[in-house]
C-alpha positions in Angstrom: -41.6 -89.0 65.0 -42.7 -92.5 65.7 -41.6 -93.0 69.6 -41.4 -89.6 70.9 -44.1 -87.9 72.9 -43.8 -84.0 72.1 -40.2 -83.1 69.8 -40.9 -79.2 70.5 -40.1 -79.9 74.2 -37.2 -78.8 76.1 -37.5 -82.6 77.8 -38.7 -84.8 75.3 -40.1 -88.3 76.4 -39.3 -91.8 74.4 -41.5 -94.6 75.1 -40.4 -97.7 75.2 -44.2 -99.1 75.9 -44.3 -102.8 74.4 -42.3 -105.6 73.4 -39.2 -104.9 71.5 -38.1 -106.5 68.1 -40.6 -108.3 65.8 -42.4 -111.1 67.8 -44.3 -113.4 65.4 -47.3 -113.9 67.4 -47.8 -110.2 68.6 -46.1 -108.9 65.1 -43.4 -105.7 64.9 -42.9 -103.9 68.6 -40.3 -101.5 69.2 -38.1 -101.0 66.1 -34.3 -100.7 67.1 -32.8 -99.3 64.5 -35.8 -96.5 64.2 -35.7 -95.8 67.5 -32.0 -95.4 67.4 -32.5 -92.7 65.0 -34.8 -90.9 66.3 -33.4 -90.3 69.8 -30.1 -89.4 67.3 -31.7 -87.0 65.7 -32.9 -85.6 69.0 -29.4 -85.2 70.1 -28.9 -82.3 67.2 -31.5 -80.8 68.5 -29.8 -78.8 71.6 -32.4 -80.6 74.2 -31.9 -80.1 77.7 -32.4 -84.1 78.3 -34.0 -86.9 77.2 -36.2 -89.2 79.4 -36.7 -92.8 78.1 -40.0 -94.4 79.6 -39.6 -98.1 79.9 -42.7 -100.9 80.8 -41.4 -103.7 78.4 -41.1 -107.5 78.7 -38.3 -107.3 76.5 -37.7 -109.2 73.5 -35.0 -108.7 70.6 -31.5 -108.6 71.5 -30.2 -107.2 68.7 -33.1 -104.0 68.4 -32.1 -103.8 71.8 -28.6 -103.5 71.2 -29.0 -100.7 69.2 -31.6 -98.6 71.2 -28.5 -99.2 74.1 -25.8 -97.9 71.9 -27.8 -94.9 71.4 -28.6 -93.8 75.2 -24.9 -94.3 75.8 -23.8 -92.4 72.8 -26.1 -89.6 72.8 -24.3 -86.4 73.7 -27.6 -84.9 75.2 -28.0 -86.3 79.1 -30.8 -89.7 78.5 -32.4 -90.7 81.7 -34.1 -94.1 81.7 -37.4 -94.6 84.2 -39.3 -98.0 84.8 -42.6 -96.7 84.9 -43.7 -100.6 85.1 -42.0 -103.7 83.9 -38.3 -103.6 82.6 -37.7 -107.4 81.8 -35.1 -109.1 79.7 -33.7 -106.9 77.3 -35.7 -103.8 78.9 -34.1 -104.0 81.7 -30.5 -104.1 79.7 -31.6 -100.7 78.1 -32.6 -99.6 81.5 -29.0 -99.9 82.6 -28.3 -97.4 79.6 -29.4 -94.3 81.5 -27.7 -91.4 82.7 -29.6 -91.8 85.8 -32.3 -94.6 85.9 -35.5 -93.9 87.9 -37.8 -97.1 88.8 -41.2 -96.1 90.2 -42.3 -98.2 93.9 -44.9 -100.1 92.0 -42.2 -101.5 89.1 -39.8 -104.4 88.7 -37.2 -105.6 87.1 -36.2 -109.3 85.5 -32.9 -110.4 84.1 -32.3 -114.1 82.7 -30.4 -115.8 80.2 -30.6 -115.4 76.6 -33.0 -118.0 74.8 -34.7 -118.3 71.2 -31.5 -120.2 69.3 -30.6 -123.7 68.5 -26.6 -122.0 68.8 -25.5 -122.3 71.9 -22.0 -120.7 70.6 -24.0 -117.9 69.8 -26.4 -117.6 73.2 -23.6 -117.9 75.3 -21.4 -115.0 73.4 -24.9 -112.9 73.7 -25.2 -113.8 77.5 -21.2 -112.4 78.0 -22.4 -109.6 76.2 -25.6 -108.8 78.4 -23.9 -109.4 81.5 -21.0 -106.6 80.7 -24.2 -104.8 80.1 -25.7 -105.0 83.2 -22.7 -104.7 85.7 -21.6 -101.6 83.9 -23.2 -99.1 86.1 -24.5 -101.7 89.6 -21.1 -102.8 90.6 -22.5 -106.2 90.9 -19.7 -108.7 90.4 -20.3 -110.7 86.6 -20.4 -114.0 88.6 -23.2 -113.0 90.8 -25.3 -111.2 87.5 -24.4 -114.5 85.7 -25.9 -116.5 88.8 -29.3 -114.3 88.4 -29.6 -114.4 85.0 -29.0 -118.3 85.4 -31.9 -118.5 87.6 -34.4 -115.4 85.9 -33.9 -113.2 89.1 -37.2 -110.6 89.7 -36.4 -107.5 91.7 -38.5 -104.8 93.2 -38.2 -101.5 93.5 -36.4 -101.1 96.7 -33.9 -104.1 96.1 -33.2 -103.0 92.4 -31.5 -99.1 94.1 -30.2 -101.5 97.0 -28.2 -104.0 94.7 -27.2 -100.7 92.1 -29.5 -101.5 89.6 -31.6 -98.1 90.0 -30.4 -94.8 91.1 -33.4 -93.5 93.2 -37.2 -94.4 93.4 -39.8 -92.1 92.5 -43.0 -92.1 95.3 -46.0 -92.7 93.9 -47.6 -90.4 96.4 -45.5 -87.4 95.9 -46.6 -87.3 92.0 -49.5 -85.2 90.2 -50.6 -83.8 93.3 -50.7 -80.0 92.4 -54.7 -79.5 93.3 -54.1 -82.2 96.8 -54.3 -80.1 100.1 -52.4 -82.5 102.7 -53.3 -80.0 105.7 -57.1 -80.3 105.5 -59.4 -82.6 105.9 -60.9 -84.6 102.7 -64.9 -83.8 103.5 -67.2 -81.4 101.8 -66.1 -78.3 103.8 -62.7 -78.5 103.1 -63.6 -79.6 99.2 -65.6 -76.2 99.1 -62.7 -74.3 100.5 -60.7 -75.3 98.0 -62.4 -74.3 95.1 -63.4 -71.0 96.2 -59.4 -70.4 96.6 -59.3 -71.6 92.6 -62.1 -69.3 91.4 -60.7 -66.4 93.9 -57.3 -67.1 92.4 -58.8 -67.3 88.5 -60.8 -64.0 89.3 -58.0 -62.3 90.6 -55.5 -63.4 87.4 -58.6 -62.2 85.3 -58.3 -58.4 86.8 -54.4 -58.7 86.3 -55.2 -59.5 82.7 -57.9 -56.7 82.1 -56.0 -53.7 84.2 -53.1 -54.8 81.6 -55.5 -55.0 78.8 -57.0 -51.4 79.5 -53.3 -49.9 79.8 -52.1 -51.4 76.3 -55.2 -49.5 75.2 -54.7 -46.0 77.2 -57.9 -46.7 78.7 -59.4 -45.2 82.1 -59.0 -48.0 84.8 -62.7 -48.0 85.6 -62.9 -48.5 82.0 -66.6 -50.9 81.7 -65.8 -54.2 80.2 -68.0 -53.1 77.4 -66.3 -50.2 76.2 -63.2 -52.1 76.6 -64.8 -54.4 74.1 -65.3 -51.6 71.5 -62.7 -50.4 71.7 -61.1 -53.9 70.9 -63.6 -53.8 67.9 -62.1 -50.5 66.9 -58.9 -51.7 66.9 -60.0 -55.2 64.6 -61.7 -52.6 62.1 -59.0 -50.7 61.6 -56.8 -54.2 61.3 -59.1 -54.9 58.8 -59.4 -52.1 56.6 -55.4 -52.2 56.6 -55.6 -56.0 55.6 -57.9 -55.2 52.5 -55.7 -52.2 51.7 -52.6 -54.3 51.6 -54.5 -57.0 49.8 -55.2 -54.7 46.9 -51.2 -53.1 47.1 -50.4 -56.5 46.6 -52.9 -57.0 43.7 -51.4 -53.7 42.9 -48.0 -55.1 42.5 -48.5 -58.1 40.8 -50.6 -56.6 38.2 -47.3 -54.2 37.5 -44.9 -56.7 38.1 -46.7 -58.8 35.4 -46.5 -55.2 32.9 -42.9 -55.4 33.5 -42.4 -58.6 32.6 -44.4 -58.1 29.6 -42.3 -55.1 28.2 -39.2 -56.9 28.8 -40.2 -59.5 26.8 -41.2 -56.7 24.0 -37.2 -55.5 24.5 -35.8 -58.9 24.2 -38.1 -59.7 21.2 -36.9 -56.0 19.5 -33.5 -56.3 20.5 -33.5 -60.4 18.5 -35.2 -58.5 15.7 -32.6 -55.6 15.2 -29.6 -58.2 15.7 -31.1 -60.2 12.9 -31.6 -57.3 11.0 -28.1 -56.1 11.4 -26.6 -59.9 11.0 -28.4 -59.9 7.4 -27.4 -56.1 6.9 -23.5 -57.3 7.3 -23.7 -60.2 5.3 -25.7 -58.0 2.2 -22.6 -55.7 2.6 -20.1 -58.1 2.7 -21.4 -59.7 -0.3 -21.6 -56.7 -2.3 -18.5 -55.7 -1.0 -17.1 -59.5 -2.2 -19.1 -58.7 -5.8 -17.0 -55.7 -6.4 -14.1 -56.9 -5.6 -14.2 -60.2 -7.9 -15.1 -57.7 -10.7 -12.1 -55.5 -9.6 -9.7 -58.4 -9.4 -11.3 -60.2 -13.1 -10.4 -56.9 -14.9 -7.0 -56.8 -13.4 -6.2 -60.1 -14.1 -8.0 -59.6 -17.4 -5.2 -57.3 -18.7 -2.4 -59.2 -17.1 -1.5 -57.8 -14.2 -2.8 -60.5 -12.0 -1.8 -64.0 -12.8 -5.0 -65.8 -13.0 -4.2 -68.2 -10.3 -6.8 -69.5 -8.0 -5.1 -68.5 -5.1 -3.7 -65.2 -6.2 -7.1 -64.3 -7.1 -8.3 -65.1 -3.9 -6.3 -62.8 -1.5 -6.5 -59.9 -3.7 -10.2 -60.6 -3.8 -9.7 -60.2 0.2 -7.6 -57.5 0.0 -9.9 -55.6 -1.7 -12.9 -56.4 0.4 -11.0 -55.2 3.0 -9.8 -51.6 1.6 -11.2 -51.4 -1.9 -9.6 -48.2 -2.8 -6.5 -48.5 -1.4 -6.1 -51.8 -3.1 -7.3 -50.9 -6.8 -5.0 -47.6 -6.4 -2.3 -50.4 -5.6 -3.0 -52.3 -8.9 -2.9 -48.7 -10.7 0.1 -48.5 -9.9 1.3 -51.8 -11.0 2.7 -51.6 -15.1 1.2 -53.4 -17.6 4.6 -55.5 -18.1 5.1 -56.5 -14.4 2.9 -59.0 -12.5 1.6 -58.0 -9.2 3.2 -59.3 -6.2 2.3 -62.9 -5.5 2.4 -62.2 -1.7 4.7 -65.3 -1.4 5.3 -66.9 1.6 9.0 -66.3 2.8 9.1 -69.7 4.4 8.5 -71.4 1.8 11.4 -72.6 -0.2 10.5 -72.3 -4.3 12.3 -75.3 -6.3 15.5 -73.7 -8.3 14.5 -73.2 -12.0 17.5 -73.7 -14.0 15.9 -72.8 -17.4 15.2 -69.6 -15.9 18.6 -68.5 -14.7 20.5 -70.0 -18.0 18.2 -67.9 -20.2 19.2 -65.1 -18.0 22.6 -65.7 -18.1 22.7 -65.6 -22.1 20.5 -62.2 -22.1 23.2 -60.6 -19.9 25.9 -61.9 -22.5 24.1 -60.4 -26.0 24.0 -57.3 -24.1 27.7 -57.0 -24.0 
């Protein structure tokens, strides 16, 4: 975090502390568009608020524009305080706040917008700033337009006065927590005080011990000393339980590290064995293959396979699949038949006229 004071606070404080934009004499200032961000990101955070602290002279417009956008936006309550100076476009973002706070020592500065050749351009930025700074005074846009024509300077007490502010914070009402307004400032009364801080520190210092010595069933006229050692105690024993859990967890990673190892050892066996039994199948399969080619060769050997490559073939696999089964099959086949062909049925064969004319005349000597 770049512009906030402490992010793990309920009331986390932006600063706003120099000039804003890049200037090139006094080089970067307040980045806009980082600052936007960041009091955005804020804003998820589930503050209760967000205080902006403002003692700038101003500067960019457009950085300014977005650091506005963002205090408007957020959905967290942003309050704005002039701890100082809130000039130019400070004093635009100052505007922004839920509630703006200007301390009796600050002021505040408005005037018209400068630093371009445009004058198109300036005078669209100067409608823009002064929408900007009647939203929340109820000052009329003429009379703004009037002030920021003539670079108007305001105090404190004119700047609630005019709507500008919502309430001044007293410079003698803050960080007075060790001030005594009802005595007298001499060395008495300085004395007196700080025998009521050490009584009250002494006093906070037997609260803490009483409650120290019940948490540890102690006697309440327990001595400091033995309150002590018994403390010790208590750190030995934490000890001896801290070195006993540090070699448990040794303990553990040692076995852990076993386990791993043996199942490494299983994966490697079980790769092994499905190897083994991959090149087990294919031996069998090609023996089984082997016998069934010699099967099939003798078969078609005496004729009753055609010796066709494809024939061959799917008795080959039909024998690799049920070898007995399928030479008890070509058993059965006689020696002037061919085996079946296992045709395919939707396939259409060609007509073979030869054929069926010699079959015609066989029929007819038979008569």
């Amino acid at each position: 975090m770049i512009y906030t004071v402490d992010i793990d606070s309920d009331e986390p404080i932006m600063l706003i502390n120099k000039h804003i934009g890049f200037d090139t004499i006094d080089g970067q200032g307040i980045d806009g568009s980082s600052f936007q961000s960041e009091l955005l990101y804020l804003d998820t955070l589930g503050k209760k608020r967000i205080q902006v602290w403002i003692n700038s002279t101003g500067g960019s417009v457009f950085d300014g524009y977005s650091i506005f956008s963002a205090i408007l936006k957020s959905k967290t309550p942003v309050d704005t305080y002039n701890i100082g100076i809130a000039a130019s476009i400070a004093g635009v973002i100052f505007q922004a706040g839920r509630k703006r706070y200007i301390s009796d020592y600050a002021w505040f500065m408005m005037h018209k917008a400068n630093g371009s050749n445009d004058s198109q351009m300036l005078e669209i930025v100067d409608s823009s700033l002064v929408k900007m700074l009647t939203s929340k005074s109820g000052i009329s846009e003429q009379d703004v337009i009037g002030m920021m024509e003539r670079t108007t300077y305001l105090d404190a007490k004119t700047c609630v006065a005019m709507g500008f502010s919502d309430a001044i914070e007293i410079t003698k009402n803050l960080n007075t927590k060790y001030i005594r307004t009802d005595v007298k400032q001499d060395v008495f009364a300085f004395q007196k005080e700080c025998s009521l801080i050490v009584n009250s520190i002494d006093k906070l210092k037997k609260e803490d011990m009483l409650k120290i010595k019940n948490k540890l069933n102690l006697a309440e006229n327990t001595s400091e000393d033995d309150v002590l050692k018994a403390i010790e105690v208590i750190e030995n024993k934490a000890k001896d339980l801290e070195t006993k859990n540090k070699v448990s967890e040794e303990k553990v990673v040692e076995l852990q590290c076993e386990i791993d190892d043996k199942i490494k050892e299983l994966d490697t066996m079980k790769a092994e064995l499905n190897a083994e039994k991959e090149a087990k199948n294919k031996a069998e399969l090609s023996e089984k293959t082997e016998k069934a080619k010699t099967l099939v060769a003798e078969y078609v050997k005496v004729g009753k396979i055609e010796n066709k490559e494809e024939l061959v073939t799917k008795w080959v696999n039909k024998a690799v699949e049920n070898f007995d089964d399928t030479k008890e099959l070509l058993d059965s086949i006689q020696l002037n038949k061919k085996a079946p062909e296992f045709e395919n049925k939707d396939v259409v064969k060609p007509y073979n006229m030869a054929a069926k004319m010699a079959e015609i005349n066989n029929k007819q000597e038979i008569k």
